[in-house]
C-alpha positions as CSV (number, residue, x, y, z in Angstrom):
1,X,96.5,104.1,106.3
2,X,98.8,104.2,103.2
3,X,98.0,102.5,99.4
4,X,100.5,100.0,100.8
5,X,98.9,99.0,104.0
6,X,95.5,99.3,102.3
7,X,96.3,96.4,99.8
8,X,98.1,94.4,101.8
9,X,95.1,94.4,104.3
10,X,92.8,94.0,101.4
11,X,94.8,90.8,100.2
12,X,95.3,89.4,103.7
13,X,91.0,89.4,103.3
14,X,91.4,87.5,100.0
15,X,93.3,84.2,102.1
16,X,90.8,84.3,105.3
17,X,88.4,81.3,105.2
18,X,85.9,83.3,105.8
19,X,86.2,85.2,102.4
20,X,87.1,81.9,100.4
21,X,83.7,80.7,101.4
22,X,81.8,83.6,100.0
23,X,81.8,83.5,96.1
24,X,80.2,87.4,96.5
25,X,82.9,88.5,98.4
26,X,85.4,87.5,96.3
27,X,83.7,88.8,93.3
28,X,83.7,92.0,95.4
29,X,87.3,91.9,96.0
30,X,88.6,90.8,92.9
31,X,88.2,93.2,89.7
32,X,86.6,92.1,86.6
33,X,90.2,91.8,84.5
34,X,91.7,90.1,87.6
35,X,94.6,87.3,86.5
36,X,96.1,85.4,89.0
37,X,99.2,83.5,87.9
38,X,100.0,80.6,90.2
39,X,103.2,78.9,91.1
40,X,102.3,75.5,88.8
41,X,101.8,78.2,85.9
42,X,98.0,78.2,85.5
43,X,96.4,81.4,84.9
44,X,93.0,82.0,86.6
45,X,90.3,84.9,85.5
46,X,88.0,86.4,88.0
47,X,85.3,84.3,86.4
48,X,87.1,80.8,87.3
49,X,88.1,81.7,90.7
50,X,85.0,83.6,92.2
51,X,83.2,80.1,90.7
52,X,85.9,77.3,92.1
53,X,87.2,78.7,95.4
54,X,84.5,78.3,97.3
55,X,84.7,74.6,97.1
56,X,88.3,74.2,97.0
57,X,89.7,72.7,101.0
58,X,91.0,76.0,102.8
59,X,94.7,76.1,103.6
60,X,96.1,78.4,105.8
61,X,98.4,80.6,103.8
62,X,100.5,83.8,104.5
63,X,101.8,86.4,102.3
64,X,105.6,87.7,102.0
65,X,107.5,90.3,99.8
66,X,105.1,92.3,99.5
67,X,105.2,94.9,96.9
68,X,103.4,97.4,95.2
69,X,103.6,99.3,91.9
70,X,101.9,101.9,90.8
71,X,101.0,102.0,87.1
72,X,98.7,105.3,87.6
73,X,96.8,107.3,89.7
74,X,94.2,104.4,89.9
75,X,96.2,101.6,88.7
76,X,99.0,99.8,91.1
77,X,100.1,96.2,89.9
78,X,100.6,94.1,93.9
79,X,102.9,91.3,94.0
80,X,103.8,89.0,96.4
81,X,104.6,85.3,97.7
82,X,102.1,83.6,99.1
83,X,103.2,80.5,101.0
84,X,101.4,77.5,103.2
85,X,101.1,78.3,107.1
């Protein structure tokens, strides 16, 4: 499996309900400098999200435009849309 397929699985993991349930998981998944930027603007640290998602309702959401950029040999910056099922 290529970098691409690899991080694209691994965020697919992120939106399961099954993952969103487990504040261990996502602590797991997410690295410690994580940001996510959402549509509305707010700007979420590991921290905040491995804390609040487990209690937010789950919606089924799907990823599109996937991309991937590496910044280094360890180091890729992923972007995508994520949109409501």
């Amino acid at each position: 499996m290529d970098l691409s397929q690899t991080l694209l699985q691994l965020e697919r993991r992120l939106l399961s309900h099954t993952t969103r349930r487990n504040a261990e998981e996502i602590s797991r998944l997410l690295a410690d400098d994580f940001i996510e930027f959402s549509a509305s603007g707010g700007i979420w640290s590991k921290a905040e999200v491995v804390e609040q998602l487990p209690h937010e309702s789950f919606i089924q959401r799907s990823i599109s435009h996937f991309t991937i950029k590496p910044l280094s040999e360890e180091t890729a910056l992923v972007t995508y849309h994520c949109y409501v099922d």
